[in-house]
Wavefront OBJ file of the C-alpha trace (Angstrom):
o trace
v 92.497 85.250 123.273
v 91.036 83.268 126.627
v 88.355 84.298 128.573
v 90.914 84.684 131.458
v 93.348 87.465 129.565
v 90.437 88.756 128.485
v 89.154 89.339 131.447
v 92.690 90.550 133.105
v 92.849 93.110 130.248
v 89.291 94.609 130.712
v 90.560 94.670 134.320
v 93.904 96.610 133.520
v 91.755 98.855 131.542
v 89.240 99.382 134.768
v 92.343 100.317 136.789
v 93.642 102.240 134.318
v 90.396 104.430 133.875
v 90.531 104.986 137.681
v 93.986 106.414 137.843
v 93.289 108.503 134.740
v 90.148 110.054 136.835
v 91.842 110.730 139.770
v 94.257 112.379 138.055
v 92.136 114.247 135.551
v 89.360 115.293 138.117
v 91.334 115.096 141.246
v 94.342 116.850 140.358
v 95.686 113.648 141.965
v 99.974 113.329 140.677
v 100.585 110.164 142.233
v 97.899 108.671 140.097
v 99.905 110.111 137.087
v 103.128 108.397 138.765
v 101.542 104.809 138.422
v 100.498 105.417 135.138
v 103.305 106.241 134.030
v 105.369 103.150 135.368
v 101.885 101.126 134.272
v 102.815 101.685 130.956
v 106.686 101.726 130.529
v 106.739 98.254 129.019
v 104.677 99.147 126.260
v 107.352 101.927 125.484
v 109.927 99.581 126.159
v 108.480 97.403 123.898
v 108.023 100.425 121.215
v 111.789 101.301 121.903
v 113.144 97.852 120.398
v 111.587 98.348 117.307
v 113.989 101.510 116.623
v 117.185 99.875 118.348
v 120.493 99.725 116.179
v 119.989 102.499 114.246
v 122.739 104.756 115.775
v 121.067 105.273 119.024
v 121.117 103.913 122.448
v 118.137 101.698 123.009
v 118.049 103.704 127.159
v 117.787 107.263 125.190
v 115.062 105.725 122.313
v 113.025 104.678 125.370
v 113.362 108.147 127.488
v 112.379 109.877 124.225
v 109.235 107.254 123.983
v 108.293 108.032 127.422
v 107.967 111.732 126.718
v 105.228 110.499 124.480
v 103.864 108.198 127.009
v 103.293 111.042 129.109
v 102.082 113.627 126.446
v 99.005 111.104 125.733
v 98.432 110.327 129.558
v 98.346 114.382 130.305
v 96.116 115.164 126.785
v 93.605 111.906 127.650
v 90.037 112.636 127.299
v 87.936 110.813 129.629
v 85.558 110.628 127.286
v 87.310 108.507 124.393
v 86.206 104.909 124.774
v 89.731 103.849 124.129
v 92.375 102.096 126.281
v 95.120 103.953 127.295
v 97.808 102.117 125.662
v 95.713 102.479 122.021
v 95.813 106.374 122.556
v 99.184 106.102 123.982
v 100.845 103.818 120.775
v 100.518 106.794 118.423
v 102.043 109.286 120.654
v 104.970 107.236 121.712
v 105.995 105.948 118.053
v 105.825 109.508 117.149
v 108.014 111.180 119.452
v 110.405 108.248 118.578
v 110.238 108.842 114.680
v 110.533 112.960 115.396
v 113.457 112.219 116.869
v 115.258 109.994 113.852
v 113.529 112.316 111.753
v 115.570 114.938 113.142
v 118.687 113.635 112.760
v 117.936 112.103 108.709
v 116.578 109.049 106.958
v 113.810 108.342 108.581
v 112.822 105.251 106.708
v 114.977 102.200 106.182
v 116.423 102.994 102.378
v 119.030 100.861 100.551
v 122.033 102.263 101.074
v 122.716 102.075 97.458
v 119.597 104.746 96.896
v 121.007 106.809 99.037
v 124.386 107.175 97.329
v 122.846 107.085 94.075
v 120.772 109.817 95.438
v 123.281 111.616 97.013
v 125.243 112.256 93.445
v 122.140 112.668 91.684
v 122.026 116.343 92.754
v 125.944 117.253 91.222
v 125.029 115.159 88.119
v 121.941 117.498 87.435
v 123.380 120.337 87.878
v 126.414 119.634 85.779
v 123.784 118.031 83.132
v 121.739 121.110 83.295
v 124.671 123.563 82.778
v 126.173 121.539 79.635
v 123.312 120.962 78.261
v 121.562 123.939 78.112
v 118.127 122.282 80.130
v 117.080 119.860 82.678
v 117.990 116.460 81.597
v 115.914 114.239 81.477
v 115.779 110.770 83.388
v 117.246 108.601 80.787
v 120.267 111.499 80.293
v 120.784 111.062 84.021
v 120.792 107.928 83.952
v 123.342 107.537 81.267
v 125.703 109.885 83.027
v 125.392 107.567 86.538
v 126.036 104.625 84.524
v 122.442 103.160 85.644
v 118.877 102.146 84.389
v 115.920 104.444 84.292
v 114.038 103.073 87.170
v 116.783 103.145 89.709
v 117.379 107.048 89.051
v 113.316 107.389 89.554
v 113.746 105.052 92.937
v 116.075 107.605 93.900
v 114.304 110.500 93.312
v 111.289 109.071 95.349
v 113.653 108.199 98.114
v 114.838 111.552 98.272
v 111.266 112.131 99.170
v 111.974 110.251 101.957
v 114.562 112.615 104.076
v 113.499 113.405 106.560
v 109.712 112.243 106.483
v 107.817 110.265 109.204
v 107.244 106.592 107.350
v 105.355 103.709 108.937
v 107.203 101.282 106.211
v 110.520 101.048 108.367
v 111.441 97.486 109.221
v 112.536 96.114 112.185
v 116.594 96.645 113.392
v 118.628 94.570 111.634
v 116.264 93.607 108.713
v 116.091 94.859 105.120
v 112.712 93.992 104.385
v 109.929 96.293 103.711
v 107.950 94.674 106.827
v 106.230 97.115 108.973
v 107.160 97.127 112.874
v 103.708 97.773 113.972
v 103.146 94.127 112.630
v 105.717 92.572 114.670
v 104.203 93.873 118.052
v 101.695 92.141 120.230
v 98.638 94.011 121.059
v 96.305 94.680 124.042
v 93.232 95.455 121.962
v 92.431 93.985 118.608
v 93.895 95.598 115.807
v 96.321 96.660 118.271
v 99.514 96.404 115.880
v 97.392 99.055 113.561
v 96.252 101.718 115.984
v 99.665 104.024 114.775
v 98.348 103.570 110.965
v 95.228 104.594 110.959
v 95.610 106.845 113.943
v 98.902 109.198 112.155
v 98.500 108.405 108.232
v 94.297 108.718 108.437
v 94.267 112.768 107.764
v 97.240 112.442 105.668
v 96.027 110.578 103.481
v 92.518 111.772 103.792
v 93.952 115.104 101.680
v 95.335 112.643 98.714
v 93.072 112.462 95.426
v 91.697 108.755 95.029
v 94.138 108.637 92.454
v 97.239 109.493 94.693
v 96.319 106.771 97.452
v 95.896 104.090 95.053
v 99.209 104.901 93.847
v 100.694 104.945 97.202
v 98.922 101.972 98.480
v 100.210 99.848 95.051
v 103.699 101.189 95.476
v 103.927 100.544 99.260
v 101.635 97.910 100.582
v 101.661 95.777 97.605
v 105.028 96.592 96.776
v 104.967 97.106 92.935
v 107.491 98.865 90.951
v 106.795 102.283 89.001
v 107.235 101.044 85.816
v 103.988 98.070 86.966
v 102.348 101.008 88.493
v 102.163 102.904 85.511
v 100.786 100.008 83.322
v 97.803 99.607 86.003
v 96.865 103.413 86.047
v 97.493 104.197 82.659
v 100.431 107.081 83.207
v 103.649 107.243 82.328
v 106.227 106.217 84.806
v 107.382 109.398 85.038
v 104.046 110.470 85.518
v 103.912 108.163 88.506
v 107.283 109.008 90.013
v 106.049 112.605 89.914
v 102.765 111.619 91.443
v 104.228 109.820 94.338
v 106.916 112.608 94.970
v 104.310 114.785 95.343
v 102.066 112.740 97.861
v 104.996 112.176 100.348
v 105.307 115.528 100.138
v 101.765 116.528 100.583
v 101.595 114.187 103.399
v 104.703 115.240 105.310
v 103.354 119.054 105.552
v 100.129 117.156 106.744
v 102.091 114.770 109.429
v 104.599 117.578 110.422
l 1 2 3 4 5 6 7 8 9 10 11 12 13 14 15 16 17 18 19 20 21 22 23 24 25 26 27 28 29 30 31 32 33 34 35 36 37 38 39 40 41 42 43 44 45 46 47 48 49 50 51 52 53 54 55 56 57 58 59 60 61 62 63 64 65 66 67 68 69 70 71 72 73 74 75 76 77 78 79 80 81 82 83 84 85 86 87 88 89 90 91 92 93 94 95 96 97 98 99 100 101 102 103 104 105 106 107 108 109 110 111 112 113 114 115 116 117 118 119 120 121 122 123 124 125 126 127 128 129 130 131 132 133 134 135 136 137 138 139 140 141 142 143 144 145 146 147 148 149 150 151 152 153 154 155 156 157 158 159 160 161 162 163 164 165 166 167 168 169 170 171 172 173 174 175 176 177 178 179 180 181 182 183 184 185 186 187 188 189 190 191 192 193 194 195 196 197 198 199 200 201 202 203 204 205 206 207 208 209 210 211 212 213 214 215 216 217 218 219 220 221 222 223 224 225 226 227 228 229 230 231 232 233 234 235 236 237 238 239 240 241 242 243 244 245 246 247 248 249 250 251 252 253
């Protein structure tokens, strides 16, 4: 970055920190106002990341503003932070409480979530004429699928529901991670909402557990190559990971 936007930024920042005194120590609500309209474009630009997905790109952005203003009301003067690095994590997650809300919160093959969505009959059916809970390669047989897809569809059913930084952009099936598609103010900008939302989650996972999780979602690796690196069973693994979404939604919610 230039000297010039560098300078222009530590200068928005200045301005910022002024308007977040007056209104902090002054009691000053016009301060609040400019904030507020200060900082819509970031919101804006939050918004788009969540468009197409069954919900007017005007009401994502109202919903992100309600976070805007949450972190602009809860700012500490004392955090030695930009406003718009406190204010990413807030906004993104008033957005993703409200698709959590109303579903799948995390971009899942639509195939998964059929497969998932009979899974639950063909148990129970399994379980009654058999006498026991089947196990995955008895469900498997009865879906007319493999082994791993059954346990990728029990792990997505993790995913109801959950908050999930691993959604892509609208309109793309990849696995790519919006934050990464969005310019930043400050460095490491794109990664505030990570580590600012997922950092105590995490923090109450075994070493174990986040290795798993970090393998199966930031590197991308199957179970079945998962298992082979820890030394577990893939059922093992599916088990573990089931249980760390789980973990970490009570800790996120």
């Amino acid at each position: 970055m230039s000297d010039q936007a560098n300078g222009a930024r530590a200068a928005r920042q200045r301005e910022d920190r002024e308007l977040l005194r007056r209104y902090h120590v002054d009691g000053d609500r016009s301060a609040r106002e400019q904030l507020i309209a200060r900082h819509l474009p970031l919101v804006r630009s939050l918004a788009r990341r969540y468009a197409g997905r069954g919900e007017a790109l005007e009401d994502i952005e109202q919903v992100g503003a309600i976070g805007l203003i949450k972190a602009i009301d809860r700012f500490d003067l004392e955090r030695e932070v930009s406003l718009a690095t406190y204010a990413t994590p807030n906004v993104v997650g008033e957005i993703k409480r409200h698709f959590r809300d109303k579903g799948w919160a995390i971009r899942v093959p639509r195939s998964l979530q059929e497969l998932n969505a009979r899974m639950s009959s063909t148990i129970d059916d399994l379980t009654a004429r058999l006498g026991h809970s089947p196990s995955v390669a008895e469900i498997a047989e009865s879906l007319g699928t493999t082994n791993e897809e059954v346990l990728e569809a029990l792990e997505v059913g993790s995913a109801y529901t959950a908050l999930s930084l691993d959604a892509g952009p609208a309109g793309n099936d990849d696995d790519s991670d919006p934050m990464e598609t969005i310019g930043g103010e400050d460095a490491e900008f794109d990664r505030s909402e990570d580590r600012a939302t997922l950092g105590p989650a995490l923090a109450r996972l075994p070493d174990r557990e986040r290795e798993i999780l970090r393998m199966r979602f930031e590197e991308g690796l199957p179970q079945t190559q998962i298992a082979d690196r820890v030394g577990l069973s893939q059922m093992h693994v599916s088990r573990l990971i089931r249980r760390s979404l789980a973990t970490m939604r009570e800790e996120l919610e």
